[in-house]
N, C-alpha and C positions, 0 to 999 in steps of 0.2 A: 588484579584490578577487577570490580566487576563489571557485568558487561553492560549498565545503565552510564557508567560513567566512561568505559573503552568506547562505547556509543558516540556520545557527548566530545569528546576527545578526537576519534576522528570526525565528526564532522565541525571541529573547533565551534560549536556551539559555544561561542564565550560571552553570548548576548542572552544565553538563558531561551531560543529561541521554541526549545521541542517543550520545554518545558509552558512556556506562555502562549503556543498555539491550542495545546490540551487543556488551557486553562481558559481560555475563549472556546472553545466547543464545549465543554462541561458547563459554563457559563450561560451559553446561548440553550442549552435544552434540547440541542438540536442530536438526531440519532444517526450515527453513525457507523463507522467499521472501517479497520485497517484493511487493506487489501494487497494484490502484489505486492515484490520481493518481503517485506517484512512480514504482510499476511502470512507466505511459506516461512518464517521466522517461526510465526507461532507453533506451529505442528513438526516441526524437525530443527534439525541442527539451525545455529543461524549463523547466517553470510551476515556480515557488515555492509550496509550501505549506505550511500548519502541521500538516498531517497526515503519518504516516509507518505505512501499514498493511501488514499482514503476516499472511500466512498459516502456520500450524505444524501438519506431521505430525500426524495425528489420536493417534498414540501420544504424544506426545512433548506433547501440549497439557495434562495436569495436572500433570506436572512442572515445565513452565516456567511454566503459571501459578505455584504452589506459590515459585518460586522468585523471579518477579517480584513477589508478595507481601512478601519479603521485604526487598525492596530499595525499594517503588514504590507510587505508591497504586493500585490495581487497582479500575473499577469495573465490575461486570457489566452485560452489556447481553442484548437477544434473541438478538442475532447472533454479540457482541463483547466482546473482556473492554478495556474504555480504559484506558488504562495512564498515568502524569503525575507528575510530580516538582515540587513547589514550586523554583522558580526556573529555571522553562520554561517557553515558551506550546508547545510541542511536543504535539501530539497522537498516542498512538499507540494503534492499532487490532488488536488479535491478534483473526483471526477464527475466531469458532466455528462459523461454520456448514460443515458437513462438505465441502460442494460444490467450499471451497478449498481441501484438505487434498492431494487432488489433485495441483494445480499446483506442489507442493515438490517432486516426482520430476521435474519438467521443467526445473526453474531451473537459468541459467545466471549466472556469475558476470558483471556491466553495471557502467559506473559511471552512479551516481546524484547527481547534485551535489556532486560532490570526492568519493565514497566507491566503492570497489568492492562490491558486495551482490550475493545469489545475489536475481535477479530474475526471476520467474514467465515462462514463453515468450512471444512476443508475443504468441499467440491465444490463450492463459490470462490473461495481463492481457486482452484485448478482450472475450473470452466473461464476465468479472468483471466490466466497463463497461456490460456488454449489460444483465445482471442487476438492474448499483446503476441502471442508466437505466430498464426499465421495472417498477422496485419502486413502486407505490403509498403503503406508508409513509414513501418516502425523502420528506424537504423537497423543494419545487420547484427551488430553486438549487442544493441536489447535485445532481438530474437534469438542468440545465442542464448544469454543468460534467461531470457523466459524459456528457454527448451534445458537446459541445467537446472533451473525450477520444477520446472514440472516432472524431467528425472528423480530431485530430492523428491518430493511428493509420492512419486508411485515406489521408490524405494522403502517411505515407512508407511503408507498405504495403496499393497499391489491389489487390491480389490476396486479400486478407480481406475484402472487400466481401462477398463471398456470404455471409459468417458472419453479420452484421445482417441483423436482422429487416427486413423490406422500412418497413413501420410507421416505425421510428427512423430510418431511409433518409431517407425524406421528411422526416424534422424538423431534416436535416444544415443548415446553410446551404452 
């Protein structure tokens, strides 16, 4: 199977949802970049998830909210506006916290399980990993798998090593 449709598949996308959110931000003009767990997608092996997060041009973020409203159920969060379509378990994440806004001037076009997507530079996904790993409100199991992220990351680039906090070092296995 490939892995655009093993994708799609787990996350019973049977509403066409990944595919009509990319097509409202291609639409909109607006400039983007995938970021965490799928971001690490682009650059190593890829986990499966039912997340698909993303960062948007700090200009370009009330528009495509605006726009994903009209299409999608949008719910605000502190960070995030979650985005979800009845007949998906798809989760999608546009972040508002401005630190990501960033990382859309660096994105290069990757593929990310059967898709090509502009995806945030390796050390803007990692420096995003460092963040969701030592964030105190995060749940304990996204800090796990943001510290297994950022393990795959320095496994196929050990030259970002010095970017982790010495701290999250010691918690690698």
């Amino acid at each position: 199977m490939q892995a655009l449709a093993y994708w799609k598949t787990v996350t019973a996308d049977s509403a066409g949802f990944l595919n009509r959110i990319l097509e409202v931000l291609a639409s909109s003009g607006a400039q983007y970049c995938v970021i965490g767990g799928q971001g690490v997608n682009g650059y190593v092996e890829p986990v499966v998830s039912l997340d698909l997060d993303i960062a948007v041009a700090t200009d370009d973020l009330p528009r495509v909210e605006a726009l994903l409203r009209k299409h999608f159920r949008v719910e605000p969060f502190p960070h995030s506006l979650n985005v979800s379509m009845e007949g998906s378990d798809l989760r999608v994440q546009l972040q508002t916290d401005p630190r990501y806004s960033e990382f859309v001037a660096r994105a290069q076009p990757r593929p990310v399980l059967g898709l090509t997507l502009p995806v945030a530079a390796v050390e803007d996904v990692l420096r995003g990993k460092v963040w969701a790993a030592v964030d105190p409100k995060r749940r304990p199991s996204k800090r796990q798998k943001d510290l297994a992220d950022i393990a795959r990351l320095l496994e196929a680039y050990p030259d970002l090593r010095a970017q982790v906090p010495a701290d999250l070092l010691a918690r690698l296995v």
